[in-house]
Structures are given as structure tokens and as C-alpha cells.
C-alpha positions as CSV (number, residue, x, y, z in Angstrom):
1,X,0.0,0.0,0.0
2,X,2.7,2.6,0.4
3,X,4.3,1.5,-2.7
4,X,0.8,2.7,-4.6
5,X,0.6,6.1,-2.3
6,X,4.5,7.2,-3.4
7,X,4.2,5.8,-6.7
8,X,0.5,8.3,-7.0
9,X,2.5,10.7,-5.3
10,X,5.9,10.6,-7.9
11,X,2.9,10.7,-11.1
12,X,1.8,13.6,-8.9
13,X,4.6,15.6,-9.1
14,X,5.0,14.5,-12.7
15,X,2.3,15.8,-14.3
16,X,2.1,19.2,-12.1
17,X,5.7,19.9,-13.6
18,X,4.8,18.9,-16.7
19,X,1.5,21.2,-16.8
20,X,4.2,23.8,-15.2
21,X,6.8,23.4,-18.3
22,X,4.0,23.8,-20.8
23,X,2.9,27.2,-19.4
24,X,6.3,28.2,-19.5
25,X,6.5,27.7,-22.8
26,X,2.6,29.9,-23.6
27,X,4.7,32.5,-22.2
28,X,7.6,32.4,-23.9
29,X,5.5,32.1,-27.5
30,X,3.3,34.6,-26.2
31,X,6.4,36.9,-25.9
32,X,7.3,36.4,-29.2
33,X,4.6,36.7,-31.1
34,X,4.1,39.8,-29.3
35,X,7.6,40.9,-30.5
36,X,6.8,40.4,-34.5
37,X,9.2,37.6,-34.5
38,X,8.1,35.7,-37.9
39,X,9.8,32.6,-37.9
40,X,10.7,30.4,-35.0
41,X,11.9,27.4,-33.7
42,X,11.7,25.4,-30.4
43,X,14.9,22.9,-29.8
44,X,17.2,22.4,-27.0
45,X,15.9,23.6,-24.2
46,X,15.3,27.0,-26.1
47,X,13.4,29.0,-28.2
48,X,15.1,30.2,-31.4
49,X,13.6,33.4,-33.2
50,X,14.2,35.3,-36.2
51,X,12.2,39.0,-35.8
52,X,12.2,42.3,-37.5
53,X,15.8,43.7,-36.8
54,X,17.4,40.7,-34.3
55,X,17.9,37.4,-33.8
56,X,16.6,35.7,-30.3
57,X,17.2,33.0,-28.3
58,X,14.8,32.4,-25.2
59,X,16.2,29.3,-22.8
60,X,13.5,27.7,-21.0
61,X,14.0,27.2,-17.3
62,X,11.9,26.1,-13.9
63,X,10.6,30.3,-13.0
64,X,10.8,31.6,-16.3
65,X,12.4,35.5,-16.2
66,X,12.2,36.3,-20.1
67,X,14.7,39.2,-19.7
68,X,17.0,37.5,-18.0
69,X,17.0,34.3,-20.3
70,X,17.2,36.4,-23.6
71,X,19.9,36.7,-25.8
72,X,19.9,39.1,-28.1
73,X,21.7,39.6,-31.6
74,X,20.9,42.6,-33.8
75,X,21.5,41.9,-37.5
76,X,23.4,44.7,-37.8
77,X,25.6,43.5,-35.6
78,X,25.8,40.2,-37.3
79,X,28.8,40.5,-39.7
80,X,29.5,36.6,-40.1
81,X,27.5,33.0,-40.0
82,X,28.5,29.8,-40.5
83,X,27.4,26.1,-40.1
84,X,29.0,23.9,-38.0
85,X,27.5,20.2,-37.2
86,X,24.1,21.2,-35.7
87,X,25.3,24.8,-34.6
88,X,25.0,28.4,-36.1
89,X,28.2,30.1,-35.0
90,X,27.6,33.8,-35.5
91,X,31.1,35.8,-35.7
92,X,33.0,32.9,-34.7
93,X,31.9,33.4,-31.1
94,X,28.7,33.1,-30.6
95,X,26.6,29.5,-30.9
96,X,23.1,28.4,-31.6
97,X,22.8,24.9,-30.9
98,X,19.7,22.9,-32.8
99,X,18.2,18.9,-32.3
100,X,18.5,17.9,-35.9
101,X,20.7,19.2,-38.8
102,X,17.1,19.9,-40.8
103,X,15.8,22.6,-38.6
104,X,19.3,24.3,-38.4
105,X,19.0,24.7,-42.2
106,X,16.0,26.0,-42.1
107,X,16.7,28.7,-39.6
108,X,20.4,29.1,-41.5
109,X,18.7,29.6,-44.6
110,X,15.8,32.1,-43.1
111,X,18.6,33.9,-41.3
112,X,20.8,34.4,-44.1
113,X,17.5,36.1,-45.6
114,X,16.9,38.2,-43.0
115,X,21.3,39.2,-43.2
116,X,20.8,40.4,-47.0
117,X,17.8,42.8,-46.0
């Protein structure tokens, strides 16, 4: 019997974090959207956005604090891009990490867009 109350208890906590997580993630889009940002892409552990003039990368995290989990790159600030196994590596310093080589081209190929404006 207390096998079956801490295994209800562990499915418990499960789902509550997991209900937690996904409203981190409504505000995050929310945030977004309400930024103009046209294109984006969630992969890990962050959100990857491509809006009018900069390029933004949300991490998600337990108490999400969009300001502080933000990073910013302006295009014009942008001088250099290149691929590098499932990476953007903007001016050789700076890296975007992506899940799958297929949505790092995409976003390459949208960013590259965005660069020639």
C-alpha cells in the first residue's frame, strides 16, 4: 500500500511539472509573437527566433524571467554566420545549438534572408 501512495504521489509531481513546463513555454510564445518575430523554432531547451531587426534565443528554465533568459543579436551586428555540425556560429563566437541538422538549415537559410535585407 505505500508502494501505490508514493508511486501516485511521484505521477503527482510528474504531471504538475509537466502542466508547469508547458505554461512556461505559452509565455515564452506569447512573448514572441508579441515581439513580431516571424519565424521560430523550439529545440534544445530553447526557443530560437528570427524577428524584424534581431535574432533571439529564449532558454527555457523552472521560473521563467524572459529578460534574463534572452539573448539578443541585432543583424546589424551580425557580420558573419556559418554552419558547424548542428550549430550556427555567429562571428565565430557566438553559438546556436539545434536537435536535428534539418531545422538548423532551415533557420540558416531564413537567417541568411533576414542578413541580405
Amino acid at each position: 500500500m505505500i508502494f501505490i501512495g508514493f508511486f501516485v504521489f511521484i505521477a503527482f509531481i510528474v504531471i504538475a511539472l509537466n502542466m508547469y513546463d508547458s505554461s512556461n513555454l505559452e509565455k515564452i510564445e506569447k512573448y514572441i509573437l508579441k515581439e513580431n518575430c516571424t519565424k521560430y523554432i523550439y529545440t534544445k531547451g530553447s526557443y530560437k527566433a528570427l524577428c524584424e531587426n534581431r535574432l533571439i534565443e529564449i532558454s527555457n528554465s523552472f521560473a521563467v524571467n524572459i529578460e534574463k533568459n534572452k539573448i539578443e543579436y541585432k543583424y546589424t551586428d551580425i557580420k558573419k554566420i556559418n554552419k558547424d555540425n548542428k550549430n550556427i556560429i555567429i562571428n565565430n563566437k557566438n553559438k546556436i545549438s539545434f536537435t536535428n541538422i534539418e531545422d538548423m538549415d532551415k533557420f540558416y537559410l531564413e537567417l541568411e534572408k533576414k542578413l541580405k535585407k
